[in-house]
C-alpha positions in Angstrom: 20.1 -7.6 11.3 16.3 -7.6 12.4 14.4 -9.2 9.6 11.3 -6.7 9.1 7.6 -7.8 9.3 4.8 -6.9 7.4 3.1 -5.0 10.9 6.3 -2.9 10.9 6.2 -2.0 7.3 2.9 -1.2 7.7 3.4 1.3 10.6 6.0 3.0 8.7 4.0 3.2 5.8 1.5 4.9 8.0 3.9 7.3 9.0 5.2 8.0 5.8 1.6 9.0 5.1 0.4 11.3 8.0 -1.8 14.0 6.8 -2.1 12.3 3.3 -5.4 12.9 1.6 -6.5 9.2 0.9 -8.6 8.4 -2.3 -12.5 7.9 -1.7 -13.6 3.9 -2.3 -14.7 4.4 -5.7 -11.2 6.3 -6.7 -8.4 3.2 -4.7 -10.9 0.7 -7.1 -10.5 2.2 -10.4 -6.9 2.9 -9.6 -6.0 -0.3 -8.2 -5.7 -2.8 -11.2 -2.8 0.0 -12.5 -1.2 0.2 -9.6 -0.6 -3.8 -9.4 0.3 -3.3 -13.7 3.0 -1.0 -12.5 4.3 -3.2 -9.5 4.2 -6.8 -11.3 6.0 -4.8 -14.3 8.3 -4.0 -11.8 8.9 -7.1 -10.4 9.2 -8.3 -14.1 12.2 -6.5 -14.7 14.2 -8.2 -12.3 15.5 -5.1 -10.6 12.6 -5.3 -7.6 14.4 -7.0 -4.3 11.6 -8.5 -2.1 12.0 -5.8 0.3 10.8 -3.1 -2.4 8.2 -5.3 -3.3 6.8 -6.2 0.3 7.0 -2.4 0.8 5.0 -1.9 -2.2 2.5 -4.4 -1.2 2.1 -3.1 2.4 1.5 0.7 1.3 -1.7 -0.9 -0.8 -2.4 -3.0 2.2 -2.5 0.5 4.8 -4.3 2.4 2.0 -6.8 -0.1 1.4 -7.2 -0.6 5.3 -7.6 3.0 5.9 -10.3 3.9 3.1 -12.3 1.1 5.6 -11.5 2.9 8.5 -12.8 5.6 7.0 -16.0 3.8 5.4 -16.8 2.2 8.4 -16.9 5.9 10.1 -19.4 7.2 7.9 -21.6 4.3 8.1 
């Protein structure tokens, strides 16, 4: 069994999201501290494997990473 990487999560994270509206700067910021609230409670539970969680992590990491692509575009 191929042990994933963070690149390849990533990519498929991107797929997942093809055509997905992402939220403006100002929107992922005020969002974001609820979002990690809802993922460390999850983690808290004890039901989270790390794959869930790394797959969590890395669909914040290509939405954060494309709301800069998208900055640096209009800038």
């Amino acid at each position: 069994m191929e042990i994933p990487t963070t690149e390849a999560l990533i990519a498929d994270a991107r797929a997942n999201r093809a055509g997905t509206d992402y939220p403006t700067p100002r929107q992922l910021i005020e969002n974001l501290p609820v979002v990690l609230r809802g993922l460390c409670d999850y983690i808290l539970t004890g039901e989270a494997t790390a794959y869930a969680v790394a797959r969590a992590l890395v669909s914040l990491i290509e939405v954060i990473e494309q709301v800069q692509r998208d900055a640096s575009r209009t800038h």
